[in-house]
C-alpha positions as CSV (number, residue, x, y, z in Angstrom):
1,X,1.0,12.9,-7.4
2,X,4.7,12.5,-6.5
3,X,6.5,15.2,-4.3
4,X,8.0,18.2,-6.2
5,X,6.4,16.8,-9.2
6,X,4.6,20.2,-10.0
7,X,5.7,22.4,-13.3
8,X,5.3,25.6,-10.7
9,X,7.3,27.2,-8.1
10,X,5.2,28.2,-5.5
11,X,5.6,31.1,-3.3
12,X,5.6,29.1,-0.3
13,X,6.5,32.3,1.8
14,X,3.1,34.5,0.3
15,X,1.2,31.0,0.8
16,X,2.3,30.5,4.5
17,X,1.0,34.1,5.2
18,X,-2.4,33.3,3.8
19,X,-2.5,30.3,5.7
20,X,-1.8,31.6,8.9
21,X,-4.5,34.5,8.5
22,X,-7.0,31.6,7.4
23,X,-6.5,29.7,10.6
24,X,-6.9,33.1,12.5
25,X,-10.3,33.6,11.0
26,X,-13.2,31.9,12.7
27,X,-12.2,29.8,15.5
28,X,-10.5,26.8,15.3
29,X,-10.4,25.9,18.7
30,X,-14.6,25.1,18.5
31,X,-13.5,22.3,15.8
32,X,-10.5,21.1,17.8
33,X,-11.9,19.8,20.9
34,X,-14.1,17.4,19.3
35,X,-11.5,15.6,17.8
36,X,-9.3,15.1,20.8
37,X,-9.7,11.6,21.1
38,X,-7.6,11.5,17.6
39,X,-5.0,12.8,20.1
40,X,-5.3,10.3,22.8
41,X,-5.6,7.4,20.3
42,X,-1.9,8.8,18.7
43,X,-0.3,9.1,22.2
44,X,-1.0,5.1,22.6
45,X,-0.1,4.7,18.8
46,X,3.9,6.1,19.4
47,X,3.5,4.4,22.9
48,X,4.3,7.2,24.6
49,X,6.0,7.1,27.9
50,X,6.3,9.5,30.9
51,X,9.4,11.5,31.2
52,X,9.2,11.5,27.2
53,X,10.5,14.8,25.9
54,X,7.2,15.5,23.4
55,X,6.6,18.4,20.7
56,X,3.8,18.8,19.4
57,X,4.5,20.4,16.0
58,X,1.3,22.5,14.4
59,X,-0.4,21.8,17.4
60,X,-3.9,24.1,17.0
61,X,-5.6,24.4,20.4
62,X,-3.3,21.2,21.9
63,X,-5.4,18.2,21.2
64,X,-1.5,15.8,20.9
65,X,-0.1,18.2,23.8
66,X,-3.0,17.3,26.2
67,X,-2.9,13.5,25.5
68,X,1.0,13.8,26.0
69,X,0.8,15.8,29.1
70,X,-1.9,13.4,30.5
71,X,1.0,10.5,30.3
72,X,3.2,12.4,32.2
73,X,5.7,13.4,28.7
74,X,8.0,16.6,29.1
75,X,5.6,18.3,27.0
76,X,6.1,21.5,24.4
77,X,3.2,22.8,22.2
78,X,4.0,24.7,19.1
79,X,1.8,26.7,16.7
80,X,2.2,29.4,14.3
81,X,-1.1,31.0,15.6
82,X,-0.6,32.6,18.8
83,X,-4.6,32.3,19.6
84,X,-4.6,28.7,19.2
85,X,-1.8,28.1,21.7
86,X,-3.6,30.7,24.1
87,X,-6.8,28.5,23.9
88,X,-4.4,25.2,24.5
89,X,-3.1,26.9,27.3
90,X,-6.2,27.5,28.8
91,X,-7.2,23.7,28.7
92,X,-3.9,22.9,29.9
93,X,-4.6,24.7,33.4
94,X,-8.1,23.8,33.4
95,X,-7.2,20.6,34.0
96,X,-4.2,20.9,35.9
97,X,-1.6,19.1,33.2
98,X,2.0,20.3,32.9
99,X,2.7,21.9,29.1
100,X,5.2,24.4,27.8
101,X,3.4,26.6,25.3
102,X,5.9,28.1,22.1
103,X,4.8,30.0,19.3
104,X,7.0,28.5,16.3
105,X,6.2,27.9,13.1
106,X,6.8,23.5,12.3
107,X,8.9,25.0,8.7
108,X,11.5,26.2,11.0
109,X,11.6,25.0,14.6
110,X,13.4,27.2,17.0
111,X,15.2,23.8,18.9
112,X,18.4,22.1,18.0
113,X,19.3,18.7,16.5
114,X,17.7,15.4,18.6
115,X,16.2,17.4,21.0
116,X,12.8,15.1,21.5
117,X,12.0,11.6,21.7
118,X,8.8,12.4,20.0
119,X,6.9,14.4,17.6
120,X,3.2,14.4,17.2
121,X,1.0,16.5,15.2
122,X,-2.8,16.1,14.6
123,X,-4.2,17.2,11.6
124,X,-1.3,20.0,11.9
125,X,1.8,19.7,9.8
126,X,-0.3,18.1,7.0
127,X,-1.1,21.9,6.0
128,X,2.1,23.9,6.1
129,X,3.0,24.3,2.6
130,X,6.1,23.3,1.8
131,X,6.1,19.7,2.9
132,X,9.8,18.2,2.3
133,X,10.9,20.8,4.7
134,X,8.2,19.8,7.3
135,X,9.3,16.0,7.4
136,X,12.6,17.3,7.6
137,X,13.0,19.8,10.6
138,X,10.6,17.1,12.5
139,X,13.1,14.7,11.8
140,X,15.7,17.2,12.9
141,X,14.6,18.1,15.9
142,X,14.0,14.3,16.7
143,X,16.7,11.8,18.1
144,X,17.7,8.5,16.2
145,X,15.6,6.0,17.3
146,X,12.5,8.6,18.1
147,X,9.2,8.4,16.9
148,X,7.0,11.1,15.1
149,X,3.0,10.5,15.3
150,X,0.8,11.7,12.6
151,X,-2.6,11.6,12.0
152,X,-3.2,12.9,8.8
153,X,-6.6,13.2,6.9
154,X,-7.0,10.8,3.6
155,X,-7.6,12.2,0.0
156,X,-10.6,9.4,-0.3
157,X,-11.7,10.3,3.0
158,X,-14.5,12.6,4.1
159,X,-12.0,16.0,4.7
160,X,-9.9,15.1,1.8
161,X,-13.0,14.9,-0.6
162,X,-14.0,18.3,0.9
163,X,-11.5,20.5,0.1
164,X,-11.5,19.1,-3.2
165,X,-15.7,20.6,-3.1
166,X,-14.1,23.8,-1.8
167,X,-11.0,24.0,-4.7
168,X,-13.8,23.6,-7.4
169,X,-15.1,26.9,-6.3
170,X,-12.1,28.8,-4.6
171,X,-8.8,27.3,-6.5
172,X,-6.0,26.7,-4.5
173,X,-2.9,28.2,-5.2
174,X,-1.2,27.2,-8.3
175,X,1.8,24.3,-7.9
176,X,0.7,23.4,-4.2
177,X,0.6,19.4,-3.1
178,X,-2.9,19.1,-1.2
179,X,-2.5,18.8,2.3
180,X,-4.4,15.6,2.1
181,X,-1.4,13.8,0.2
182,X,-0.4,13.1,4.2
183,X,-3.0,10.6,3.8
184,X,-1.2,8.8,1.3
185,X,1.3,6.4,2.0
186,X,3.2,6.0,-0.8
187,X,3.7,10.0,-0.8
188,X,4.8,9.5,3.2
189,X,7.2,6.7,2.1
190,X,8.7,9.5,-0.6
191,X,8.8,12.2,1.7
192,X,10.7,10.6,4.8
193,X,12.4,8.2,2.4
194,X,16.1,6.9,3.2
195,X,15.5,8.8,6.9
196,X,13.6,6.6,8.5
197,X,13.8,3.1,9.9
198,X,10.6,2.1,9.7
199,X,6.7,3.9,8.8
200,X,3.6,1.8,10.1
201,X,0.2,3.4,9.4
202,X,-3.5,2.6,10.2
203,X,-6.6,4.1,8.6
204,X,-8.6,5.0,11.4
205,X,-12.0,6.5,11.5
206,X,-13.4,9.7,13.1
207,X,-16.9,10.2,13.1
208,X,-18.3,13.7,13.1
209,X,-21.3,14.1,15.3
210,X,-23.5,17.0,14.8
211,X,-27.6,17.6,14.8
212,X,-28.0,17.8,10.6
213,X,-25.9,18.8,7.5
214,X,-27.3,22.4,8.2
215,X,-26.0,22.5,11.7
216,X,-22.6,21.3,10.1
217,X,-22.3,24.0,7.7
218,X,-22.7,26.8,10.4
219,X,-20.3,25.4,12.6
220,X,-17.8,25.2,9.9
221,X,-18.3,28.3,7.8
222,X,-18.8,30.3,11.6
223,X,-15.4,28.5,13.3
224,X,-13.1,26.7,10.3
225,X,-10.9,28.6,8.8
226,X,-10.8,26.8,5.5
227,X,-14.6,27.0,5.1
228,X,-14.7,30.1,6.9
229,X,-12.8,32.3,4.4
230,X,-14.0,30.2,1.7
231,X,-17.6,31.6,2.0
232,X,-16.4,34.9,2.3
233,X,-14.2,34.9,-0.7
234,X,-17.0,33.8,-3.0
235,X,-20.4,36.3,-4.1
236,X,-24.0,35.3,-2.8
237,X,-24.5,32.8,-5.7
238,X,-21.0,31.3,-5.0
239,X,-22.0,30.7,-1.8
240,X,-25.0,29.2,-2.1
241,X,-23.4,27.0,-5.0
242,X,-20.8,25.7,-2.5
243,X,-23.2,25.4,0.2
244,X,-25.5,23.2,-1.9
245,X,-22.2,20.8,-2.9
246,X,-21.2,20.4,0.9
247,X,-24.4,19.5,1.4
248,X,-24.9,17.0,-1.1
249,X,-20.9,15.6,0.1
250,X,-22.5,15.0,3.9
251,X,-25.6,13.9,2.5
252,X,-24.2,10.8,0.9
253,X,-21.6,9.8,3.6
254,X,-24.2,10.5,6.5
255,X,-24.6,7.4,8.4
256,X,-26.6,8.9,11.1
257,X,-30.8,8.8,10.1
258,X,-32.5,11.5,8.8
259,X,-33.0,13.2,12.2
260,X,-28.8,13.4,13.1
261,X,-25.3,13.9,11.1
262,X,-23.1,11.5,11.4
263,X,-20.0,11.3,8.9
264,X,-17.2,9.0,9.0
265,X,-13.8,10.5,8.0
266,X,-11.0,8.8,7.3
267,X,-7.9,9.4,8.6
268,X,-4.0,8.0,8.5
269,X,-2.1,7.0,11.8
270,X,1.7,7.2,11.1
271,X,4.1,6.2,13.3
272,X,8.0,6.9,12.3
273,X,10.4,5.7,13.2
274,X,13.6,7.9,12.9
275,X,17.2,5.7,12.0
């Protein structure tokens, strides 16, 4: 898939809202801090230095801001959820780090031109829906010569073959590019072409931990939004029919014995380079 190469218009505005009240339901936050050393692994990726001015972009519960403000970065979180940044927040303090806290939304950041060295987002800006204007207010609000780190989920990868379990039994919107095209590198080369200098990326690994494929699915339909309203959009035998294919998905990619989960899921590390 190429960008814009869809025959629909979609209604980015009435998708954005959706969005936003799918990452309210559940709670994200219970997800997010197991993956934080996705953020700690992109801070060293950009090499980040102190005195850096940082925003993290779609941040969730502040995974990239933590691993920024740990390095001593003039650090901004952003988020379109208010909750999430709340719950960042709270980390923040709890362990003493220096972060400025904004709600914004990443399709229209409230900052002017070059005003960061870098942008990071984890697993964030991957899922605002209209993604030509996401690459460009990051690059926007970046100076020439900054960096904007990424870590995007693949569309081969554990996350990306997911939601594709999930859009078998809840469609997603008509004319949308799956989030997971992040993960693809040709599509990142399209979507930042003739603006940046240079894009390296790694496939990188993140294995999720957890006690069996039925603990999985209660953590994820209880906390992710995605799965979350997923289940609840679907009848009994709907659910029970998605359950069964999640299943079988983290049955074959479980690495971890038939007494543990473990599933590897591949993700993208991007590192930009703005001209």
């Amino acid at each position: 898939m190429k960008l814009n190469d869809s025959p629909f218009a979609p209604n980015f505005a009435a998708i954005k809202q959706k969005q936003q009240a799918t990452w309210l339901s559940g709670d994200y936050a219970v997800i997010g801090t197991t993956l934080q050393i996705v953020g700690e692994s992109l801070a060293e990726a950009v090499d980040l230095r102190a005195g850096e001015r940082v925003v993290d972009v779609a941040a969730g519960n502040g995974n990239a801001t933590l691993a920024a403000a740990r390095r001593f970065a003039e650090t901004t979180s952003t988020d379109y959820v208010p909750a999430l940044l709340d719950k960042g927040r709270a980390r923040a303090e709890a362990e003493g780090l220096s972060a400025r806290f904004l709600e914004a939304d990443v399709e229209e950041l409230p900052f002017a031109d070059a005003s960061f060295d870098v942008v990071l987002s984890t697993f964030g800006a991957m899922f605002a829906p209209d993604h030509a204007r996401t690459a460009s207010e990051m690059l926007r609000v970046l100076r020439p010569g900054g960096r904007i780190g990424l870590a995007n989920w693949t569309p081969a990868g554990f996350i990306g073959r997911l939601f594709k379990v999930i859009g078998a039994h809840v469609p997603p919107p008509a004319g949308l590019t799956p989030p997971a095209m992040w993960g693809n590198e040709p599509y990142l080369a399209e979507l930042f072409n003739g603006r940046a200098a240079s894009i390296r990326a790694e496939r990188r690994i993140f294995n999720f931990r957890y006690g069996s494929a039925a603990h999985w699915i209660q953590v994820f339909r209880d906390y992710y939004g995605p799965t979350h309203k997923a289940f609840a959009a679907l009848p009994a035998d709907g659910q029970g029919a998605l359950e069964r294919d999640i299943v079988a998905l983290l049955t074959e990619l479980n690495v971890g014995g038939v007494h543990s989960l473990v599933v590897p899921s591949e993700y993208l590390e991007i590192v930009i380079t703005k001209r």
